[in-house]
C-alpha positions in Angstrom: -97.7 -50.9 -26.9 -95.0 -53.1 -28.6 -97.7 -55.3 -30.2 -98.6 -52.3 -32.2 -95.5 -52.6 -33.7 -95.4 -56.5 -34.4 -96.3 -57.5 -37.7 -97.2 -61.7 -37.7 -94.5 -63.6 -39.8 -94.9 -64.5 -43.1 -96.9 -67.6 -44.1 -98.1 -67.4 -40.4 -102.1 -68.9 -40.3 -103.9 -66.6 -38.3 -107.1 -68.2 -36.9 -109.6 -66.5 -34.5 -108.7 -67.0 -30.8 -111.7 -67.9 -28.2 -112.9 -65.2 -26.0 -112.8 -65.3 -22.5 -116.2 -64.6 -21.8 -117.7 -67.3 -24.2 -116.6 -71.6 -23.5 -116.6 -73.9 -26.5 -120.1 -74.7 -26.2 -121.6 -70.9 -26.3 -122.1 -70.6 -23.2 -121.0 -67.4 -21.1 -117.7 -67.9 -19.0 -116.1 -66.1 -16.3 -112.9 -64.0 -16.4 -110.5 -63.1 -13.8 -109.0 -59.9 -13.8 -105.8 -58.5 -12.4 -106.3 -56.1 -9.4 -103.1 -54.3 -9.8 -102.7 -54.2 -14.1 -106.1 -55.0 -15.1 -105.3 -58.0 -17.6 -107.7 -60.7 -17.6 -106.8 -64.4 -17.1 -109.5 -67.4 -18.1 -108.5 -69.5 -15.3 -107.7 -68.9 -11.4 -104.4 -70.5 -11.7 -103.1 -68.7 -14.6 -103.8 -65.1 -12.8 -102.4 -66.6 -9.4 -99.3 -67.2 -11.4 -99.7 -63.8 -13.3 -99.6 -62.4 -9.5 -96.4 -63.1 -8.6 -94.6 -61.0 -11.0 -96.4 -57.8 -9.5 -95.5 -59.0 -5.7 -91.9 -60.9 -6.6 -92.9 -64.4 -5.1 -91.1 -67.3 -6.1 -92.3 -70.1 -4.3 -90.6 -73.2 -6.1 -86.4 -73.5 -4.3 -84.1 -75.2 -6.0 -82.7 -78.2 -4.0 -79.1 -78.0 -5.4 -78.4 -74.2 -5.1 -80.2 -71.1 -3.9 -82.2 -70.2 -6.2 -86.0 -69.9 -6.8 -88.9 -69.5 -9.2 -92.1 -68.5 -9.6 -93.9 -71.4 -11.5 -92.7 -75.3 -10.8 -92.1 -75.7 -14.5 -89.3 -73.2 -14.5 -88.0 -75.0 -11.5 -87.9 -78.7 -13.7 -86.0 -76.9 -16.4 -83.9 -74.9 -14.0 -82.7 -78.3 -12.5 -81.9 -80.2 -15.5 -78.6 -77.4 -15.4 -77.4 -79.6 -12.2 -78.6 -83.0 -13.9 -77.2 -82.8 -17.8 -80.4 -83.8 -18.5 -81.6 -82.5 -22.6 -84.3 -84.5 -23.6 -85.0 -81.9 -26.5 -82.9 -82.8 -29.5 -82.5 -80.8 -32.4 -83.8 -82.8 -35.7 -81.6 -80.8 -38.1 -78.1 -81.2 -36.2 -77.0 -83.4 -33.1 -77.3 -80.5 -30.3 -79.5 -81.0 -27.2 -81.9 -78.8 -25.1 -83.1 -78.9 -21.5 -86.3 -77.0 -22.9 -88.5 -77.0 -25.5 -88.4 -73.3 -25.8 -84.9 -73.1 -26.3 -85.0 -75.9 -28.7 -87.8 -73.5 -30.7 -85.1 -70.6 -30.4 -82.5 -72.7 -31.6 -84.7 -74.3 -34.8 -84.7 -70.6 -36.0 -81.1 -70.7 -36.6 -81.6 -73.8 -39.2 -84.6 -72.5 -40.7 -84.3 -68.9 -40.9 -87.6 -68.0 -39.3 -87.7 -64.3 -38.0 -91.4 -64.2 -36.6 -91.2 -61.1 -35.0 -92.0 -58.1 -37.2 -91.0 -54.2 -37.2 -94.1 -52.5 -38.8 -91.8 -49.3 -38.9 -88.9 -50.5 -40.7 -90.3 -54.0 -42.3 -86.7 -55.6 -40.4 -87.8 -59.0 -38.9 -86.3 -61.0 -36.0 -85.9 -64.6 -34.4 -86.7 -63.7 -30.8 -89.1 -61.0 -29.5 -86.7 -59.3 -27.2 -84.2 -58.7 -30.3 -87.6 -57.0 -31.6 -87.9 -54.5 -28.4 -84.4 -53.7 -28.6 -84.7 -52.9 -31.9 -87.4 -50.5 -31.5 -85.7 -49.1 -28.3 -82.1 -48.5 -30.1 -83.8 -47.3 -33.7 -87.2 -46.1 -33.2 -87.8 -44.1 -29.6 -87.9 -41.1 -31.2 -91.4 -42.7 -33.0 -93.0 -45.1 -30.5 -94.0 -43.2 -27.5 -93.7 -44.5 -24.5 -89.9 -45.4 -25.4 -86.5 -44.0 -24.0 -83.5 -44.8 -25.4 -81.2 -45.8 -22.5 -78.1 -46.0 -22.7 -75.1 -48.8 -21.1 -71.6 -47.2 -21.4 -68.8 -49.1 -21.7 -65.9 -48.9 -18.9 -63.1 -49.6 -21.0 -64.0 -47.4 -23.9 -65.8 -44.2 -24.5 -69.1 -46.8 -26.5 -72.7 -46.8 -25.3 -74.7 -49.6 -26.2 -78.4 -49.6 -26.5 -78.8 -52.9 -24.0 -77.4 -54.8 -21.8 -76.8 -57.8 -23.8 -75.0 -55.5 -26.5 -72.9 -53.9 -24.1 -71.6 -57.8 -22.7 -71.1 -58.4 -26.3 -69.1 -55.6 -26.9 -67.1 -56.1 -23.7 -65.4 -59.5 -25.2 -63.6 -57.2 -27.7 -61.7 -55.8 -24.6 -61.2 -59.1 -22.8 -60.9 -61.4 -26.1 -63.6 -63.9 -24.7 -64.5 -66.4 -26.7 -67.3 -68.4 -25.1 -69.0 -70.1 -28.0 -67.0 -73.1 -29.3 -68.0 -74.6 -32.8 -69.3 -78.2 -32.3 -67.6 -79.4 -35.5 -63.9 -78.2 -35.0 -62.0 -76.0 -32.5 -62.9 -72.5 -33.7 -64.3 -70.0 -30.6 -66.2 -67.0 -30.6 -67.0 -64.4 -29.4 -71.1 -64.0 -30.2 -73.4 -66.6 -30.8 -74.9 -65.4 -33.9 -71.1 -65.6 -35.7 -70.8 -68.8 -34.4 -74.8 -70.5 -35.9 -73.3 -68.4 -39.1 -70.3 -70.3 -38.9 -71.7 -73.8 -38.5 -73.7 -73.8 -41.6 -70.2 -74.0 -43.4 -70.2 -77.7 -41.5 -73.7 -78.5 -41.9 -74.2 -77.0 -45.5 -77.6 -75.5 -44.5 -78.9 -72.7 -46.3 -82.5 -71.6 -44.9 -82.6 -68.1 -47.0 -84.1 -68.5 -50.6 -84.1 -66.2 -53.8 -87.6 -66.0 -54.6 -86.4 -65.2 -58.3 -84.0 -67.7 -59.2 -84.3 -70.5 -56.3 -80.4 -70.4 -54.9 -79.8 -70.7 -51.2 -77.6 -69.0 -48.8 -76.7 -69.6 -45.3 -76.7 -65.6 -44.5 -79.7 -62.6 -44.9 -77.2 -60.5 -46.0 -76.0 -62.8 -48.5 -78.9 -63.3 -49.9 -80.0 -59.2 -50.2 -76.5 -58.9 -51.9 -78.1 -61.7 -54.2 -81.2 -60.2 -54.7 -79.5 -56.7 -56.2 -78.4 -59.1 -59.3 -81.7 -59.5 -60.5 -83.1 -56.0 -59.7 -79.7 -54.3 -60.6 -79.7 -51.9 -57.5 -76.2 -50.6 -57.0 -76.8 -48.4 -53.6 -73.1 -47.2 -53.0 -71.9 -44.4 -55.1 -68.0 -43.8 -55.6 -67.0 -40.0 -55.0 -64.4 -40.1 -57.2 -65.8 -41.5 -60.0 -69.5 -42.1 -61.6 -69.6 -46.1 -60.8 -71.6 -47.8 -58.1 -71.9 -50.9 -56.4 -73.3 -53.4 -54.1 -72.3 -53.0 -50.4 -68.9 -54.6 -49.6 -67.5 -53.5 -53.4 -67.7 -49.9 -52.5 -64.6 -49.6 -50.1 -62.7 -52.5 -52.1 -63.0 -50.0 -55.4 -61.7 -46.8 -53.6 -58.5 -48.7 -53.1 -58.2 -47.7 -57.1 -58.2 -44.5 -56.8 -55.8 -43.9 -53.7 -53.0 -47.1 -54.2 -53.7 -48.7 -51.0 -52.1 -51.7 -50.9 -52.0 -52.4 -47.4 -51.6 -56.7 -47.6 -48.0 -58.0 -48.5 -47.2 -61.5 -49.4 -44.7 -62.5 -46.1 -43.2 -64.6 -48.8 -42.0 -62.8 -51.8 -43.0 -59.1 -50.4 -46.0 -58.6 -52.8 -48.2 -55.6 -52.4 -52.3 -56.2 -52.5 -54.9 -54.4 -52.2 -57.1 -56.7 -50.9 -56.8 -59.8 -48.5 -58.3 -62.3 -50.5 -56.2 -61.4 -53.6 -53.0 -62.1 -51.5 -54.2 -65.2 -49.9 -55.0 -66.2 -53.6 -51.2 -65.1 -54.5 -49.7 -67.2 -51.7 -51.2 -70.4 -53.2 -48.4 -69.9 -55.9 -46.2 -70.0 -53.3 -47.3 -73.4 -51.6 -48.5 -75.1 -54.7 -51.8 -75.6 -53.2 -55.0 -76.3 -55.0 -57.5 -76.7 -52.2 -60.7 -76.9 -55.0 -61.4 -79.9 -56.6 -63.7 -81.1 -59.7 -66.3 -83.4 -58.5 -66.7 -84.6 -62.0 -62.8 -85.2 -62.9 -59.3 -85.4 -61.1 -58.3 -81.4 -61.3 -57.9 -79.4 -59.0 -57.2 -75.7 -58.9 -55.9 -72.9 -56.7 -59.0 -70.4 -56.6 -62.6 -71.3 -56.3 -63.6 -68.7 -58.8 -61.5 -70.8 -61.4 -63.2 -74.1 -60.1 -66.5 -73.0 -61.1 -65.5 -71.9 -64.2 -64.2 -75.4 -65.2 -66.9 -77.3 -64.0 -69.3 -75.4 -66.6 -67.3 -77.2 -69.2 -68.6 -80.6 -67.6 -72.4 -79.1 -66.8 -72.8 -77.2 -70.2 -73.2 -73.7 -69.0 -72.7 -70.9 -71.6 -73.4 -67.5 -72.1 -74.1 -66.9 -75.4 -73.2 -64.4 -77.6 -76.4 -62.5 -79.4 -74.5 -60.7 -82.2 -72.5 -63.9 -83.6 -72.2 -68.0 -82.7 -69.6 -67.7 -80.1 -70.6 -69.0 -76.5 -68.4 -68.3 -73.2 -68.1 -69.6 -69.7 -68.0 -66.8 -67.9 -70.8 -63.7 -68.0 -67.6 -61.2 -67.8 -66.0 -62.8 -70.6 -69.3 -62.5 -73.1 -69.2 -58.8 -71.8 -65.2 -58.4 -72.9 -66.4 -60.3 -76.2 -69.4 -58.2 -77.0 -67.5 -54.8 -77.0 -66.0 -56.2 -80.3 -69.3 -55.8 -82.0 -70.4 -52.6 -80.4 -66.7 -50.9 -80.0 -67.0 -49.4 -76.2 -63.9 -49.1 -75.0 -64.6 -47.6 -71.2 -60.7 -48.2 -70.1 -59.2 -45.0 -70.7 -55.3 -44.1 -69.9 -54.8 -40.7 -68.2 -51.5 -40.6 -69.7 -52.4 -41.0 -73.3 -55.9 -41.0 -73.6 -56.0 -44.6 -75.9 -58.9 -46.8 -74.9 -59.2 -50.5 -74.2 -62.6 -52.6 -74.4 -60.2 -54.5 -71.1 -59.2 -53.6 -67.5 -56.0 -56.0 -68.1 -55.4 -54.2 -71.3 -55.1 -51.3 -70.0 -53.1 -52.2 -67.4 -50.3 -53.9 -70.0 -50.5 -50.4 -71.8 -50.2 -48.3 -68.4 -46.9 -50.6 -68.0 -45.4 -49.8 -70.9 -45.3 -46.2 -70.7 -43.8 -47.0 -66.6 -41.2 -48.7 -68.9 -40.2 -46.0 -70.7 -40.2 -43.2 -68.0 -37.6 -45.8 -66.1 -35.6 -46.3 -69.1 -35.6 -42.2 -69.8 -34.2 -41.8 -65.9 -31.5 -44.6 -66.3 -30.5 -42.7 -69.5 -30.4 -39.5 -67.9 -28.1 -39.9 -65.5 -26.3 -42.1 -67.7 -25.7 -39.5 -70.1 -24.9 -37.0 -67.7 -22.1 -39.2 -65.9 -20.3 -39.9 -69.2 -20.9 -36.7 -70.6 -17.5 -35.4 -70.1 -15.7 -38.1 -71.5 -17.6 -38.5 -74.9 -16.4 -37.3 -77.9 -19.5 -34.6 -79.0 -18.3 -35.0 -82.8 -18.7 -39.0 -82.9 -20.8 -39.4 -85.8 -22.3 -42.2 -83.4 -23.8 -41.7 -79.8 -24.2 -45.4 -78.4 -26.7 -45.5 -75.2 -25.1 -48.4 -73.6 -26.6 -48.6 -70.0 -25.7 -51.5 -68.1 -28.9 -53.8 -69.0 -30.6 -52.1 -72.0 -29.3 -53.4 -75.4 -31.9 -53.3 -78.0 -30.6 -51.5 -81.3 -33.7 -49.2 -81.3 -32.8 -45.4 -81.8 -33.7 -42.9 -78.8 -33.2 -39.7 -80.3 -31.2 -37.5 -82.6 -28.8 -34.6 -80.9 -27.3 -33.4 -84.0 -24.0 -32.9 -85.2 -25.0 -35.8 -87.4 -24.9 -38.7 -84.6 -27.7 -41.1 -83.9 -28.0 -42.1 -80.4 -28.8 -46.2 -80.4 -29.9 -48.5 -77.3 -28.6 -51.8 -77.4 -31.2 -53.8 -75.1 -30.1 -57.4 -73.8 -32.6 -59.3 -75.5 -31.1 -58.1 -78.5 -29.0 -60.9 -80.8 -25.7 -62.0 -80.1 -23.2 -58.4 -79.7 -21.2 -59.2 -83.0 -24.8 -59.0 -84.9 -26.4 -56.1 -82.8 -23.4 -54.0 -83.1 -25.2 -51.8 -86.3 -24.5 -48.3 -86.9 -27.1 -46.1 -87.8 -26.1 -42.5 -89.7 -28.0 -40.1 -91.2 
């Protein structure tokens, strides 16, 4: 029933298998069939091992422990786990196997090879039991002959879809860490996260755009990738019209409710995001981690690393309307608004428009500035009220750290009301009175 469901991987050669009932040379040959299933076997042997997984025999002990097996091959491989012995090593990294089949399984992880197909879903997969779970956990409902079961969690009110998932998920209660990183001490907690992990050492990247030729070292990375060239943005925003690529989504929503739940532990600095604070703390240190592999700088951010380094490798994104060529793709995007006059950065307090984010976020500051410096004068005005003289033919704001000379309003009675701000000249010069 599964195989109905198993497409053969990509760039697979399928070539036609030999029959049972017909020998190299033509010639009819004999099958042997299994009494209790049926399946046919071309050799004796190969049903009498077949056999034992109806009646349970395992004939083969193991010498240094209890345990047994059904075929004397498994027993040689069971044994090298009291020996050491891994005479299987892996030709794209330094790790060992005491089989070749768990060398094949682990060759997947370097070159990306998912042989095991979903025909329902088109998803693919390294190992054929990460196939059946898959079709047990997302299509039952469509393969018949599958029932979901279920394994509940003890510590938590979860249900996984296996067993291998729930002793996953169990390690988030426990905080087991039993894969260790052969390169430096990092642990954790599932094998996949740690092969992920490892590539970072290693530098490989089995998972190629097909349009453009860049590697990755993660599927997801590279379906992320592929959205660039088709322009699929998936993930709508409910507040606004904009959409975006999966992981942007929850990062943009942060806009429209304030969240700024990471703080600088050094200066108090709110972020909305992690990586933006980690960024921030840089400025802190002094640290520039990134370095130029053409020339001696170095820089705080890698984003700003890649930009330089198109100086040295002549990358430019020209501009189609006039001769001017930029570094970045954003920044010819900022440019070309000059030629068509979008401005799509509107301010909900005035309504102006910007052709920039950061411009609009200068503007937005200025107008915080001058609902602070209306509240300071306020209550200013209100304290000393009672001891100003009302027929002064001058009405000087002088607030404890705003001295600019620059006229608030008029209150009649003739006076002029004037805010002397500190970065005004020295107080002889910016002493000027203003009447009508």
């Amino acid at each position: 029933l599964l195989k109905n469901h198993v497409s053969p991987a990509v760039g697979d050669e399928v070539t036609p298998s030999k029959t049972f009932d017909q020998s190299e040379n033509g010639k009819p040959q004999s099958t042997h069939s299994c009494s209790v299933c049926g399946k046919d076997f071309p050799y004796a042997s190969k049903l009498q091992r077949h056999l034992r997984t109806h009646s349970g025999e395992r004939p083969f002990p193991c010498s240094m422990c209890e345990k047994r097996f059904p075929e004397k091959g498994l027993l040689m491989i069971h044994e090298r786990v009291h020996t050491g012995e891994k005479p299987f090593p892996c030709t794209f990294c330094e790790k060992r196997f005491a089989s070749q089949g768990e060398l094949r399984l682990h060759r997947r992880t370097h070159t990306g090879e998912r042989p095991y197909h979903c025909s329902i879903c088109l998803k693919s997969f390294s190992r054929h039991w990460h196939l059946k779970t898959h079709l047990e956990a997302m299509h039952s409902e469509v393969v018949a002959g599958f029932s979901r079961k279920k394994f509940p969690c003890s510590e938590c009110e979860k249900s996984c879809n296996s067993a291998a998932e729930l002793r996953d998920h169990q390690r988030t209660h426990t905080g087991e860490r039993p894969y260790q990183c052969s390169f430096c001490d990092k642990r954790f907690a599932l094998s996949g996260t740690l092969v992920r992990h490892e590539r970072l050492h290693t530098g490989i990247t089995p998972y190629h755009c097909s349009d453009c030729g860049k590697t990755f070292a993660q599927q997801w990375t590279l379906t992320t990738h592929m959205r660039t060239h088709t322009g699929e943005k998936p993930y709508s925003c409910t507040q606004c019209d904009k959409s975006f690529i999966k992981g942007q989504l929850k990062g943009h929503q942060k806009v429209h409710t304030g969240e700024k739940p990471f703080s600088c532990p050094d200066c108090g600095k709110s972020f909305a995001h992690s990586g933006a604070m980690n960024r921030h703390r840089l400025t802190h240190t002094g640290e520039r981690p990134y370095h130029c592999s053409v020339c001696e700088r170095s820089f705080n951010q890698s984003g700003r690393l890649r930009e330089h380094e198109k100086i040295h490798f002549g990358e430019k994104f020209d501009c189609p309307e006039c001769e001017k060529s930029f570094t970045r793709a954003s920044s010819l995007k900022n440019h070309f608004r000059l030629h068509t006059g979008e401005r799509p950065y509107g301010c909900d307090i005035c309504g102006r428009g910007f052709s920039r984010s950061q411009s609009l976020r200068l503007h937005k500051r200025k107008h915080e500035q001058v609902q602070t410096e209306e509240s300071a004068f306020n209550v200013k005005n209100e304290d000393e009220s009672s001891h100003s003289d009302n027929a002064s033919p001058i009405d000087l704001c002088m607030t404890e750290d705003y001295l600019c000379g620059k006229p608030i309003k008029e209150p009649g009675h003739g006076a002029l009301r004037i805010c002397f701000q500190d970065w005004a000249p020295k107080k002889e010069t910016r002493m000027k009175l203003l009447t009508n």
